[in-house]
Each structure stands twice: as C-alpha cells, then as structure tokens.
C-alpha positions as CSV (number, residue, x, y, z in Angstrom):
1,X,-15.4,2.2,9.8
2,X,-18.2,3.6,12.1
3,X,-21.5,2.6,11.5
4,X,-23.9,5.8,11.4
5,X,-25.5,6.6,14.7
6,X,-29.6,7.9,14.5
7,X,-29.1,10.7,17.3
8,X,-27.0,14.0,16.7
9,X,-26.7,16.6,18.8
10,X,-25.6,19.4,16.1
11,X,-26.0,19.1,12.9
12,X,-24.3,21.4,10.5
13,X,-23.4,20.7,6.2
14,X,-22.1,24.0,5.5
15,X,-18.9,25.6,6.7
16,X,-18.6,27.1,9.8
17,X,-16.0,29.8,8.5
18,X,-15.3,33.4,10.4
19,X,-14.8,35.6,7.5
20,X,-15.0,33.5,4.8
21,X,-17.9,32.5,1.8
22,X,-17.7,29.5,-0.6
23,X,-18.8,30.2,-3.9
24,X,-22.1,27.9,-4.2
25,X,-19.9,25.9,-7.0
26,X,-17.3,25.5,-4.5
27,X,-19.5,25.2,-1.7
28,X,-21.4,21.8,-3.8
29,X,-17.5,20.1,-4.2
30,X,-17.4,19.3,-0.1
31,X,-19.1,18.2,2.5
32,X,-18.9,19.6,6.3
33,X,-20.6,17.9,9.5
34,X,-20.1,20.2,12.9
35,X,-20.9,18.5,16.0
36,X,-20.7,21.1,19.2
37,X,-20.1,24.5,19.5
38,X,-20.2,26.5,16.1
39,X,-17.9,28.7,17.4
40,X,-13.8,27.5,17.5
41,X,-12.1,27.5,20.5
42,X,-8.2,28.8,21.2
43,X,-6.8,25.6,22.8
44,X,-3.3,24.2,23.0
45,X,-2.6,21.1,21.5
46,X,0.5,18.4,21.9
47,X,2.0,17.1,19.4
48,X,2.1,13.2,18.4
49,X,0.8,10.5,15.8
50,X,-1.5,7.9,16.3
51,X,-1.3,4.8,13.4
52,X,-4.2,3.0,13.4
53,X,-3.7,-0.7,11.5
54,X,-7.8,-0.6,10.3
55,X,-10.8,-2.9,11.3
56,X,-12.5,-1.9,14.7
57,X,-11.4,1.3,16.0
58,X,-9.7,1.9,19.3
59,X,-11.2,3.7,21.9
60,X,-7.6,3.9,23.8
61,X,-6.1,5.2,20.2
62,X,-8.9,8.3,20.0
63,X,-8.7,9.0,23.9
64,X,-5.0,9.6,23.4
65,X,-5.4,12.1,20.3
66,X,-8.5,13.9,21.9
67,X,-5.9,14.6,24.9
68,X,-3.5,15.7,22.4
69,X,-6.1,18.4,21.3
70,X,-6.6,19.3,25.0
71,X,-10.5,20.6,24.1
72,X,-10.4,22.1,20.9
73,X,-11.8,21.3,17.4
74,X,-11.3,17.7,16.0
75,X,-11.3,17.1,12.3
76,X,-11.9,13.9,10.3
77,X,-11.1,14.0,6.8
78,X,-12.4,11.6,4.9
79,X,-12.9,11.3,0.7
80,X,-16.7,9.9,0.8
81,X,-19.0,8.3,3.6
82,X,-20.5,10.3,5.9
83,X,-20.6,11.8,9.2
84,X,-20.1,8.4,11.5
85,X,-16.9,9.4,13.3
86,X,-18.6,12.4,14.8
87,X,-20.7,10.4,17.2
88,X,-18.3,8.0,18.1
89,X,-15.5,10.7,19.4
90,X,-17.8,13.1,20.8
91,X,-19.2,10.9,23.3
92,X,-15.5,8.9,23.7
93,X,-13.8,13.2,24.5
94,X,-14.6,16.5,26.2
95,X,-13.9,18.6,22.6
96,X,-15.6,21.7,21.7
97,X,-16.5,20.3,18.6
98,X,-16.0,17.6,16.3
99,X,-16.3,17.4,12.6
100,X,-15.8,15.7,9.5
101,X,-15.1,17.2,6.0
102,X,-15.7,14.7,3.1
103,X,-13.6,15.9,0.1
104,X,-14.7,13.6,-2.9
105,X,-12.3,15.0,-5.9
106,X,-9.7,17.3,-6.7
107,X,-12.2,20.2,-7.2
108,X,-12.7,20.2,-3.5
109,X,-9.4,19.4,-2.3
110,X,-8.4,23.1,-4.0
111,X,-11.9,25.1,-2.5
112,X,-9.8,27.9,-0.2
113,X,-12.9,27.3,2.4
114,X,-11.2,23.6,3.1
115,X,-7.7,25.1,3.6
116,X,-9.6,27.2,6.3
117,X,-11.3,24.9,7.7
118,X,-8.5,22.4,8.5
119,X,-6.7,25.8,9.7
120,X,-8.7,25.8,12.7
121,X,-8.4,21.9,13.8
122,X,-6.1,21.0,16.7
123,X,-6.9,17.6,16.1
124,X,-6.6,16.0,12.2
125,X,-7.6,12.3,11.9
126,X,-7.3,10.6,8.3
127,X,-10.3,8.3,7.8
128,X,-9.8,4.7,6.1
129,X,-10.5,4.6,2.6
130,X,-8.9,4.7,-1.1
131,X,-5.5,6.0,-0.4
132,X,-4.9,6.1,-4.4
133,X,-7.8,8.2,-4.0
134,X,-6.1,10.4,-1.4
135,X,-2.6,10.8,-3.7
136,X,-4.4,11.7,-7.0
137,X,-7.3,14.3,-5.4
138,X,-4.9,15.8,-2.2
139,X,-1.3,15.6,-3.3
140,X,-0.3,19.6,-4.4
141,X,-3.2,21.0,-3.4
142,X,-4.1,23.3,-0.3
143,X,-5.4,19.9,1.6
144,X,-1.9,18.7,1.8
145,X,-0.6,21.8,2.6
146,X,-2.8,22.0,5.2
147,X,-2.1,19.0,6.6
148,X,1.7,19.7,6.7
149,X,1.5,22.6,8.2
150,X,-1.0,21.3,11.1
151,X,1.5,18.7,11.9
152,X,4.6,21.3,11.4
153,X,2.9,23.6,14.1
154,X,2.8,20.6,16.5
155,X,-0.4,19.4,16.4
156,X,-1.2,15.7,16.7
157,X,-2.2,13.7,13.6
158,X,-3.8,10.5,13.2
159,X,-5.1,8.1,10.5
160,X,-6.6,4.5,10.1
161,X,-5.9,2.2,7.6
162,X,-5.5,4.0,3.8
163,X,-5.0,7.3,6.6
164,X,-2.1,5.0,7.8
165,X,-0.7,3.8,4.9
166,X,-0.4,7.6,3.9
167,X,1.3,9.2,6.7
168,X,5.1,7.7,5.7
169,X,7.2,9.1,3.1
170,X,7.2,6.3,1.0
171,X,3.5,5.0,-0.2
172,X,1.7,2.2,-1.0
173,X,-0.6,4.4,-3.8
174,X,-3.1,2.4,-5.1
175,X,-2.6,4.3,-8.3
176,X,-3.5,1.0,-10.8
177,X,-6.2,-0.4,-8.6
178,X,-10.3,-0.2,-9.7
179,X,-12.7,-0.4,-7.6
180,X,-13.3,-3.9,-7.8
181,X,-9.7,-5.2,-8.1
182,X,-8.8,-7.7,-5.2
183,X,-6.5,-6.3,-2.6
184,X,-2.9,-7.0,-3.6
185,X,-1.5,-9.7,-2.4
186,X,1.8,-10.8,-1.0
187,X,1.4,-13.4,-3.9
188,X,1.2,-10.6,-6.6
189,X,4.3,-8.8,-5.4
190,X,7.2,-11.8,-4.8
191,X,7.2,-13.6,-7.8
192,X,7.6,-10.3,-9.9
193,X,8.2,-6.8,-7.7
194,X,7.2,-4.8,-10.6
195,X,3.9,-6.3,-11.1
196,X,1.7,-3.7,-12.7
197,X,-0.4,-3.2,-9.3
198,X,2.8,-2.2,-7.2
199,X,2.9,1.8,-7.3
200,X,4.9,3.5,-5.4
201,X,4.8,7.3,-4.7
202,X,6.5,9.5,-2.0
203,X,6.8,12.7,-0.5
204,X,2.8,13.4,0.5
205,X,3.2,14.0,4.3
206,X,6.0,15.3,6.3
207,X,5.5,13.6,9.7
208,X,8.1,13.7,11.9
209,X,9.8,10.3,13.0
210,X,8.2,9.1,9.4
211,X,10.6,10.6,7.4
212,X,12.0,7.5,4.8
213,X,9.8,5.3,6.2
214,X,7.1,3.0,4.6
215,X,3.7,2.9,6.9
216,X,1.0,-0.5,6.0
217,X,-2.2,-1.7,7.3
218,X,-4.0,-4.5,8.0
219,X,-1.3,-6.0,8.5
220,X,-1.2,-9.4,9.7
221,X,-4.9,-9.8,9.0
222,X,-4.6,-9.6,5.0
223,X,-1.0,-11.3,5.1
224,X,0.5,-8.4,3.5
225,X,4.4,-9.4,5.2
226,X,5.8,-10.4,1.5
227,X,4.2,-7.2,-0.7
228,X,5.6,-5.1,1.8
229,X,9.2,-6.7,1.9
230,X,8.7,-6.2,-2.5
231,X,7.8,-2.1,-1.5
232,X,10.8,-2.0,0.5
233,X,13.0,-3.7,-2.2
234,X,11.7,-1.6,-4.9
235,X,12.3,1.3,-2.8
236,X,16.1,0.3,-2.7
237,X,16.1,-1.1,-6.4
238,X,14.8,2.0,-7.6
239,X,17.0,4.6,-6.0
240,X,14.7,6.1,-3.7
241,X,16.7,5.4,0.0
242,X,19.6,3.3,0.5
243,X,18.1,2.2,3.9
244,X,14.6,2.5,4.0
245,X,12.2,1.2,7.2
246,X,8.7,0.2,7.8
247,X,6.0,0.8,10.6
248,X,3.2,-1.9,9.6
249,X,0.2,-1.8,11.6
250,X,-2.5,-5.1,12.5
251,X,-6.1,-4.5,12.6
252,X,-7.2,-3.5,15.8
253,X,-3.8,-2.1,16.8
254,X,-2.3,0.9,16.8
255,X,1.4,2.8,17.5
256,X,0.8,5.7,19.7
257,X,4.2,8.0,18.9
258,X,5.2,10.6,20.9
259,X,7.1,13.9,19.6
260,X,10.6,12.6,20.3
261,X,9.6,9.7,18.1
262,X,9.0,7.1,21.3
263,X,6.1,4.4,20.5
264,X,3.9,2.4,22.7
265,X,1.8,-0.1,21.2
266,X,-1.8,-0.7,22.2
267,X,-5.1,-2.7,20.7
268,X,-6.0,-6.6,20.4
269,X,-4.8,-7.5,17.4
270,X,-1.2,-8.4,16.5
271,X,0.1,-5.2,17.1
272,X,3.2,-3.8,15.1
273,X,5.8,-4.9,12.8
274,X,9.2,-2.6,13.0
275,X,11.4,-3.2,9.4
276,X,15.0,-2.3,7.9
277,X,16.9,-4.3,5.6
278,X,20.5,-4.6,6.1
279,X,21.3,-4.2,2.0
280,X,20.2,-3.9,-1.4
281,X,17.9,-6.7,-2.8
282,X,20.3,-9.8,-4.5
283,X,17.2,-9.8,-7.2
284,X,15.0,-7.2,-8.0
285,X,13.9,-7.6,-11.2
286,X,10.6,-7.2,-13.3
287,X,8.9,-10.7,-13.8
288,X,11.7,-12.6,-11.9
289,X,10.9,-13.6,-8.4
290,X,12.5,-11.8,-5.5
291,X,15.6,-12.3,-3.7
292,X,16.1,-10.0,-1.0
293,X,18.0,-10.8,2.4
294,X,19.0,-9.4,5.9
295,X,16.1,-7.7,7.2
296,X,15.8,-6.9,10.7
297,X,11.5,-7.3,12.3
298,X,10.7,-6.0,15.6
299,X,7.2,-7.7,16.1
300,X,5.7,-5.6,19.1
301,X,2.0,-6.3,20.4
302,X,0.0,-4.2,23.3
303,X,2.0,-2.7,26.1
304,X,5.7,-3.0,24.0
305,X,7.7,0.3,23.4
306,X,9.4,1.4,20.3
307,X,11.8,4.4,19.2
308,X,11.9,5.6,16.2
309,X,14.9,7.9,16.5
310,X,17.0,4.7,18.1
311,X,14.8,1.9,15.8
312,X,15.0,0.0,19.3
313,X,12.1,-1.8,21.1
314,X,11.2,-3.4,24.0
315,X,9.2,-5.9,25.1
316,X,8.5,-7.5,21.6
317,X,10.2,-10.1,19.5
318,X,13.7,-9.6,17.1
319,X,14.3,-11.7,14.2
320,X,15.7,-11.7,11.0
321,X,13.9,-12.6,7.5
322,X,14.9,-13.2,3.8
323,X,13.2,-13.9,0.5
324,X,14.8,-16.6,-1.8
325,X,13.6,-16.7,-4.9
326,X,9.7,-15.0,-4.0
327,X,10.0,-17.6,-1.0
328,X,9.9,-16.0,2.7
329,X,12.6,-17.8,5.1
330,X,12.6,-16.5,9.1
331,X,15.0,-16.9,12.1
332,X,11.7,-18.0,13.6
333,X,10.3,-21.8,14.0
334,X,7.3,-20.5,14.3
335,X,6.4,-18.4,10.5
336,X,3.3,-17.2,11.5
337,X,4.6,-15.2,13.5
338,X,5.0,-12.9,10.3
C-alpha cells in the first residue's frame, strides 16, 4: 500500500462530473481525489491486465498500464484509505490526471455519480484491500457494471492483491472473515475443504483470458499453495467447472497479460504460479482431509512468458503435484519450490 505523500499538486474531494450533481446524501457515501487536469481528456487506450501478487508495488507493473491508457484519466478504486496512489503514478506517468474514488459501502457503490465517474477512466486499477468487502458492497451494482464494461470496451485493468484475487471468475470471498481473523491458511483448508472460512463466489468480473479461472495473492509469501489447491477442489467437488485453472501471484510480482491472453512475468519476488488439475478430487469431503491428484504447476519468475489461450509457458519450471490425505507431494526434490 502507498504510504501518503505531504505534497499534492491538485487537490479535489468532490466529483469532477460534466453534467452531473450528487445529491449531498449521495455525495457524503464516496470519496473522489483528482490529481491534474479537471477537465477529461479523449484518449485511446489498449487493452490488457496487469495482476499484481501485493506487498511493494511495481513501478514496471504501473508504467505498463499508464502506457495502456496512452495519456488519459487513471482511476484507483479503492473501498477505504486514502488518496496515496495518486502521488505515486503521477510522478511514475505522463496522464492527464489521476484519481482515486474510495467507495466504503454499498450506498456508494449504487450513487449514479460513481457509475460516471469510472465512465470516463481509460485506466481502472483495483487497490488491495478486503475483497469480501469488494463482493458484498460492489457485486450487482453500477460499480461492477462499470467495471465490465471498461474492460468490455478494451480498456486495460489492473489490481493488487484483494484487486487480484477478484479479477478471475472464481473467488476467494472472504465472506466469513472479521476483521481480526488470521489470514486463512493452507493449514485450515487441507485437513477439511469445507472449513467454515473457505467461501467461494463467482461471476464478479468478466476479464478476458480469466474466464474459469481462480486468481490468488501473496502467494508464496503467506504459503497459500495448499488453500488454493482446496479452492480448486471445491470448485470441481461442487459442480462449478469440470477443469478449472489458477493464476497465483507472489508479492512483488506481477503477470503483465496482453489482449490475446500472452503473459510476461516481471517483479522480485517469486513470480507466478500457472495451475490445472487433470481430474476430479479422490476426496473432497467436509471435515475429512483432502485427496486431490494430477495437477499440472508452471512456476514462472521475472522475464518467463505465459499464454493463457495455449496454458503454455516458457522459460519457467513444469511439475506435477498431489495431496494425500491433506498432505502436499511434488514431482520436485526441492518442495519449497511451491
């Protein structure tokens, strides 16, 4: 997360809308920071996604979506913080403006002045976060509308850690968590796969190339390898896809995908994790551990290639993994290499 910076060149906590006036009740519900030129500028963006695993953002990782907005008006969306971001990609881009639009509750996610707003981005970028919080206050309202229809008109998207773990069909929601529950751990999700804690939702964001796919976070950092193969297995268990796959992200890493779905990974950290079983789980059961064979890993650090039409890398590491009996076996000497 960015940490707030003291100078700002424009300052602006109202919306900046041609045409268009908030009820003050409405107006109270949001937040909007405008960095730049008030006025929004006609440009032509290129589509793509950026994923963004969490911790330390990537300069490389912003420099490739400002391209993609080629000068126009870049949009963080974020559910509470404040305005960090702003600083931090004005002075990485050449943009006519960049802003952020805090949306704390459903109230806001429905105000018509936000659908507006986000209208007139060529860049969206999905802050980190609660992305619980994102499914209960965004999902069917005009915010996820809006983002559907940015990313449907070719515009690139990007998100960072819960703004990863939302972009894929198939989520990770967060729905059972409180605020002060510990992260859920690989050790929560293998001995039983229907652990209270694992809820599952789909059908948020229509991204293409992300289509019955499963995005994650933090990846290698917060050993997160075994929840994610019990997401995928109660994915399959429960109906959902017969052949589900994964794009699962490191801190400090990030899959850069172009329109016809080709990757390149960049960042320091471990980079990118690639996943698709080969067949239903053996054992998928609630309070029974898991039994779940055959899945294929493409582990892909900086400067390897992946394509998501083909699910074909290069430059990275194949192997296979299985889970017997909540226990994770690999085709690799080396497991930590998970």
């Amino acid at each position: 997360m960015r940490k707030p910076f003291l100078s700002r060149l424009l300052l602006v906590c109202v919306p900046l809308i041609i045409g268009l006036a908030a009820t003050s009740a409405n107006a109270g519900s949001f937040q909007y920071f405008r960095l730049g030129n008030k006025e929004d500028v006609q440009a032509r963006p290129r589509g793509g996604t950026a994923m963004m695993g969490g911790g330390t953002d990537l300069d490389e990782a912003f420099r490739w979506l400002c391209e993609k907005g080629n000068g126009g008006d870049f949009l963080v969306l974020r559910a509470s913080g404040d305005d960090d971001y702003n600083d931090y990609v004005n002075k990485l881009c050449k943009l006519n403006s960049v802003a952020t639009l805090i949306l704390p509750d459903r109230a806001a996610a429905e105000d018509p002045a936000v659908a507006e707003i986000m209208k007139r981005a060529e860049v969206i970028f999905i802050s980190g976060g609660d992305q619980g919080h994102y499914i209960r206050a965004w999902k069917g309202t005009p915010v996820e509308e809006a983002i559907n229809a940015h990313v449907a008109a070719g515009k690139p998207i990007g998100g960072t850690s819960a703004g990863l773990a939302v972009q894929g069909e198939f989520v990770y929601g967060a729905l059972g968590d409180k605020p002060d529950d510990n992260d859920l751990a690989s050790t929560d999700v293998l001995p039983n796969p229907y652990f209270d804690r694992v809820t599952l939702d789909r059908g948020f964001l229509k991204i293409p190339h992300l289509e019955n796919l499963l995005t994650d976070s933090h990846f290698a950092k917060r050993d997160r390898m075994g929840r994610t193969l019990g997401f995928l297995a109660r994915i399959m268990q429960d109906g959902w896809s017969k052949s589900p796959r994964e794009v699962a992200v490191d801190e400090k890493s990030a899959v850069l995908v172009e329109p016809d779905g080709k990757g390149t990974v960049v960042g320091n950290g471990k980079g990118a994790y690639f996943l698709r079983p080969a067949r239903k789980p053996d054992i998928c059961k609630k309070d029974q551990p898991l039994t779940f064979r055959k899945i294929s890993v493409y582990r892909a650090a900086a400067g390897a290639h992946f394509d998501l039409v083909r699910w074909k890398g290069n430059g990275g590491i194949a192997y296979s993994l299985s889970v017997e009996n909540g226990k994770i076996q690999s085709t690799q000497a080396d497991h930590s290499i998970y």
